[in-house]
PAKE-457646 format. One record per atom (N, C-alpha, C): residue in one letter; y, z, x. Coordinates in pm, whole numbers, plus 50000, padded with zeros to 5 digits. Layout:
! residues N
+---+-------+-------+-------+
| r |    yy |    zz |    xx |
+---+-------+-------+-------+
| a |     Y |     Z |     X |
...
+---+-------+-------+-------+
This chain:
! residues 89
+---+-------+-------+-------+
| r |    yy |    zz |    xx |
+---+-------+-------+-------+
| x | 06843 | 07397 | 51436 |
| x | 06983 | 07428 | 51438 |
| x | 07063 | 07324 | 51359 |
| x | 07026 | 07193 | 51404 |
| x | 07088 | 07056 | 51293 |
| x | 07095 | 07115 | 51131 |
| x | 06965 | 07106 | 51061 |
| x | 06931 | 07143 | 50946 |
| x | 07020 | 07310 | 50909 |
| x | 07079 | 07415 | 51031 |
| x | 07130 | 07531 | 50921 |
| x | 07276 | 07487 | 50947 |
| x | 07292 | 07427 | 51007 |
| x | 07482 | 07336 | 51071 |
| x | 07455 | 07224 | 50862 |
| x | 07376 | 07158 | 50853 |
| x | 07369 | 07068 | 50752 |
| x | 07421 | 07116 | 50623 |
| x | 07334 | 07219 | 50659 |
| x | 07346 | 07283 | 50476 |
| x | 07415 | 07411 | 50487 |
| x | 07462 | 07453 | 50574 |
| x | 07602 | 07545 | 50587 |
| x | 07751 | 07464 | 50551 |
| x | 07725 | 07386 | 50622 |
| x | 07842 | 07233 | 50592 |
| x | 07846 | 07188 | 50473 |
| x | 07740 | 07169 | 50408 |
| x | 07730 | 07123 | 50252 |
| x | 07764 | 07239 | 50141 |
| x | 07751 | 07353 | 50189 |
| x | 07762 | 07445 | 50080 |
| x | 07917 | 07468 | 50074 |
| x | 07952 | 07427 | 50218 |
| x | 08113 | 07464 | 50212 |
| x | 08223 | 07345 | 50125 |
| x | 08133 | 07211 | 50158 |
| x | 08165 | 07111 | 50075 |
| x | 08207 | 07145 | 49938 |
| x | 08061 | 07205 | 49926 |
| x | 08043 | 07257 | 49721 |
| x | 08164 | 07322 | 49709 |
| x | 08182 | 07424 | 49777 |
| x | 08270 | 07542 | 49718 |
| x | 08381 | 07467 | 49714 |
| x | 08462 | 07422 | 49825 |
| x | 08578 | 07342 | 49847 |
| x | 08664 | 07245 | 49717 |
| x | 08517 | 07142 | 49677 |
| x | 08563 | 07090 | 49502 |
| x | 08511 | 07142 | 49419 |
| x | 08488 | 07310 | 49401 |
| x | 08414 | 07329 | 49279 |
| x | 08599 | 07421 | 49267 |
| x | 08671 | 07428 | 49402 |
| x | 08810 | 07571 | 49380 |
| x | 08916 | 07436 | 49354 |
| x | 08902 | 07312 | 49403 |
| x | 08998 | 07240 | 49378 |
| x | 08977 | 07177 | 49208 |
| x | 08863 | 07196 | 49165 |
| x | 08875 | 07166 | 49037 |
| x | 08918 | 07210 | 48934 |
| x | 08904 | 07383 | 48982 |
| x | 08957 | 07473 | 48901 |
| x | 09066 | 07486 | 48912 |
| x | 09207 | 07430 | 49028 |
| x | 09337 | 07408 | 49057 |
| x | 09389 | 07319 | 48949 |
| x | 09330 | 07199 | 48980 |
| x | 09398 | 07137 | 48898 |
| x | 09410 | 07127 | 48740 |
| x | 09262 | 07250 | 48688 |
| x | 09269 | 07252 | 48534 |
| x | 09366 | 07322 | 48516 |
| x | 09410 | 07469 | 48585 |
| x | 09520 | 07520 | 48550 |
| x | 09658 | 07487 | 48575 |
| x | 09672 | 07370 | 48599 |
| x | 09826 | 07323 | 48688 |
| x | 09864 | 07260 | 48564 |
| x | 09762 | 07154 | 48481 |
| x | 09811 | 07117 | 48316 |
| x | 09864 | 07218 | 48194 |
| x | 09994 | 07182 | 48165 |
| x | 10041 | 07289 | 48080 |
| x | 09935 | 07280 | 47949 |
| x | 09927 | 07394 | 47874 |
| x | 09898 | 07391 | 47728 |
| x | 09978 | 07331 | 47648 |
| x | 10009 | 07251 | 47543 |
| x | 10047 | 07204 | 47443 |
| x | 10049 | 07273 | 47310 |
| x | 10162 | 07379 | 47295 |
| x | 10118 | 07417 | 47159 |
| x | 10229 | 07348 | 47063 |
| x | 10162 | 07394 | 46927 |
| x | 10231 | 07353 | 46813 |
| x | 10290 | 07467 | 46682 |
| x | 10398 | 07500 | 46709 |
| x | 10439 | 07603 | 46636 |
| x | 10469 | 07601 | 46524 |
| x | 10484 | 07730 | 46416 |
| x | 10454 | 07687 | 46282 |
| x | 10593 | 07679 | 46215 |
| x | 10708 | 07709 | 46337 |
| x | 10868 | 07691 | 46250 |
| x | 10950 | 07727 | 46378 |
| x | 11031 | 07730 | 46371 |
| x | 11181 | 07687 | 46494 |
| x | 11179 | 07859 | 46533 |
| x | 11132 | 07964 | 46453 |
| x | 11185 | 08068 | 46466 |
| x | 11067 | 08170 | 46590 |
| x | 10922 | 08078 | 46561 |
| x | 10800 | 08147 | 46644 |
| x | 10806 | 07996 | 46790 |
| x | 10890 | 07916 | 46739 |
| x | 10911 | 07848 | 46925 |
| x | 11019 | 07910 | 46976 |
| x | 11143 | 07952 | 46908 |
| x | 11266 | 07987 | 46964 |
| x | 11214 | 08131 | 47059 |
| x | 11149 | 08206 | 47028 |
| x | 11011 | 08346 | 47089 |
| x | 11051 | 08263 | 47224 |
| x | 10964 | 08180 | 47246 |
| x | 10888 | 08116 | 47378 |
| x | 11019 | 08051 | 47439 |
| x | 11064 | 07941 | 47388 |
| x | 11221 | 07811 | 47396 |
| x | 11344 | 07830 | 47363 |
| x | 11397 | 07974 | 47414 |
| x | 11548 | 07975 | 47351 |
| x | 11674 | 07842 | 47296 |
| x | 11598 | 07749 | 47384 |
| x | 11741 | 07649 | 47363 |
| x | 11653 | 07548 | 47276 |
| x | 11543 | 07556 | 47244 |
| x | 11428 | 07463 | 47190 |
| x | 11379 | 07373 | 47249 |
| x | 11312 | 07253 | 47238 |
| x | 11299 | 07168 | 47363 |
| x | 11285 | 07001 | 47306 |
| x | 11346 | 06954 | 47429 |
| x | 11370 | 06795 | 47426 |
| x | 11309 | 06751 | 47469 |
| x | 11283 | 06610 | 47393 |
| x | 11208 | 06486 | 47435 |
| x | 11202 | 06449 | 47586 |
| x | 11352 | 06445 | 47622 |
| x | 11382 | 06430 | 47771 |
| x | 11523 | 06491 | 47783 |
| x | 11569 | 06467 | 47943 |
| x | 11623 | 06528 | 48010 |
| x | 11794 | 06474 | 47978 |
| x | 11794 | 06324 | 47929 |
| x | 11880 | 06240 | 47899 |
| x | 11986 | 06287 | 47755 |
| x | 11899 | 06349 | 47659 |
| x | 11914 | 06338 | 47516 |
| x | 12030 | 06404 | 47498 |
| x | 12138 | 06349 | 47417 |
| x | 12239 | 06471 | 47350 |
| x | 12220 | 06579 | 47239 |
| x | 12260 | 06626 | 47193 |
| x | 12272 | 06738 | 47085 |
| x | 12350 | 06646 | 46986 |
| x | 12345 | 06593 | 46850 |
| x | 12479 | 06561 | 46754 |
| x | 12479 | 06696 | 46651 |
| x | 12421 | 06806 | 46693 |
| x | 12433 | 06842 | 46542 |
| x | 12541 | 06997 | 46584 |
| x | 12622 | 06981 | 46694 |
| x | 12734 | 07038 | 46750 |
| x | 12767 | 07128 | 46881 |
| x | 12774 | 07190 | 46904 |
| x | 12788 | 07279 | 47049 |
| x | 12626 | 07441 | 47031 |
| x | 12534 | 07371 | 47099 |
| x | 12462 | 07505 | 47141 |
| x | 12506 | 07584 | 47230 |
| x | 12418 | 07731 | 47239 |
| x | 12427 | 07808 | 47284 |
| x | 12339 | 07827 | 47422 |
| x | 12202 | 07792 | 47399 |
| x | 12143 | 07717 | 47537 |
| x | 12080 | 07596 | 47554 |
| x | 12067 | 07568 | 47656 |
| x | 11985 | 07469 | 47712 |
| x | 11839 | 07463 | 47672 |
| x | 11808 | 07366 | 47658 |
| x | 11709 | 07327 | 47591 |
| x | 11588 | 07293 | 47717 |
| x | 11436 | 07331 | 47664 |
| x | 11352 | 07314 | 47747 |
| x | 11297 | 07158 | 47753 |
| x | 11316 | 07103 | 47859 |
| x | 11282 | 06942 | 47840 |
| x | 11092 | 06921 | 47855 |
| x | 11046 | 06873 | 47769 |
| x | 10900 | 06823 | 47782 |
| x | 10907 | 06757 | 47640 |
| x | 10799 | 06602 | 47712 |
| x | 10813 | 06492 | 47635 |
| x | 10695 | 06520 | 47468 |
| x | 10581 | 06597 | 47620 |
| x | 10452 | 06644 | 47516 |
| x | 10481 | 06763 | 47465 |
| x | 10521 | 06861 | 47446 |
| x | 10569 | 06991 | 47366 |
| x | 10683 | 06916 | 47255 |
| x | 10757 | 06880 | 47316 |
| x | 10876 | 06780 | 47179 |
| x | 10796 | 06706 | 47072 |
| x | 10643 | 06617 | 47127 |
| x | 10632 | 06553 | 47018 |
| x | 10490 | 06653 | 46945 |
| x | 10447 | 06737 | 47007 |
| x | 10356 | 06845 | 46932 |
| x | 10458 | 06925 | 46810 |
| x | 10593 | 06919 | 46833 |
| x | 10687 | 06995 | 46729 |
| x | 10758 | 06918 | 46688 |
| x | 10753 | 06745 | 46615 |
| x | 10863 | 06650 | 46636 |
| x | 10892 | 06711 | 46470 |
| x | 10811 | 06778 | 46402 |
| x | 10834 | 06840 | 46281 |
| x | 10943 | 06902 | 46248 |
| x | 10981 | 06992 | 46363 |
| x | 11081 | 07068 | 46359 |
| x | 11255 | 07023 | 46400 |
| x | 11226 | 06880 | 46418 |
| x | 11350 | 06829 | 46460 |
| x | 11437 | 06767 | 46356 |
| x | 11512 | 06896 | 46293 |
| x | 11539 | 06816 | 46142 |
| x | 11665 | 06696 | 46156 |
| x | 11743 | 06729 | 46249 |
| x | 11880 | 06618 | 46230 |
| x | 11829 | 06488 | 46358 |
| x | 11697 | 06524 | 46373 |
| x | 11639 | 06374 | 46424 |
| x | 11744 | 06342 | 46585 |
| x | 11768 | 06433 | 46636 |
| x | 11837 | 06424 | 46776 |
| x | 11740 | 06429 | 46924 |
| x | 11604 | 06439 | 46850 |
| x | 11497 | 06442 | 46989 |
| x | 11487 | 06595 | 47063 |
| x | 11547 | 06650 | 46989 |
| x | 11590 | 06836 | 47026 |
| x | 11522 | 06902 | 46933 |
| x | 11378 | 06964 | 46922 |
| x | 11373 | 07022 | 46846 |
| x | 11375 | 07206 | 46814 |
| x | 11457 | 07230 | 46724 |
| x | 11482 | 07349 | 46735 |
| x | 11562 | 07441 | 46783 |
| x | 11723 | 07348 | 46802 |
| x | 11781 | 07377 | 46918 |
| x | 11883 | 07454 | 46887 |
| x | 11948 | 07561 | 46946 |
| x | 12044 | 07668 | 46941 |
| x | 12115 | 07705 | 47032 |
+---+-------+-------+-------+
């Protein structure tokens, strides 16, 4: 009885971090890199910022901008007036 309690217990172990492993791969966003302001604006209406802090200088948008530090610098290409916003409308 010890020995099917043992390895009933262990298999439940397995399963337990084989579902928490697969949690946490999908909880990390993807990082993409788009090929112009017009196939991120699709996905980022307001485009997206470095951070949460940053102003706009290049005048009054229309939306809000998506804040992520790693998506901003996968597109820092597209940030032409250099405001940490890239792509923004």
């Amino acid at each position: 009885m010890k020995k099917v309690f043992t390895v009933l217990l262990s298999i439940a172990i397995a399963i337990t971090f084989s579902f928490s492993a697969v949690q946490v791969e999908a909880a990390s966003p993807k990082v993409v890199t788009y090929k112009n302001c017009t196939e991120l604006n699709k996905v980022y209406k307001g485009g997206v910022a470095r951070s949460a802090s940053v102003k706009n200088v290049g005048g009054k948008t229309k939306y809000k901008p998506f804040v992520s530090q790693a998506l901003y610098n996968a597109n820092k290409k597209s940030d032409r007036d250099k405001d940490l916003i890239a792509c923004e409308r």
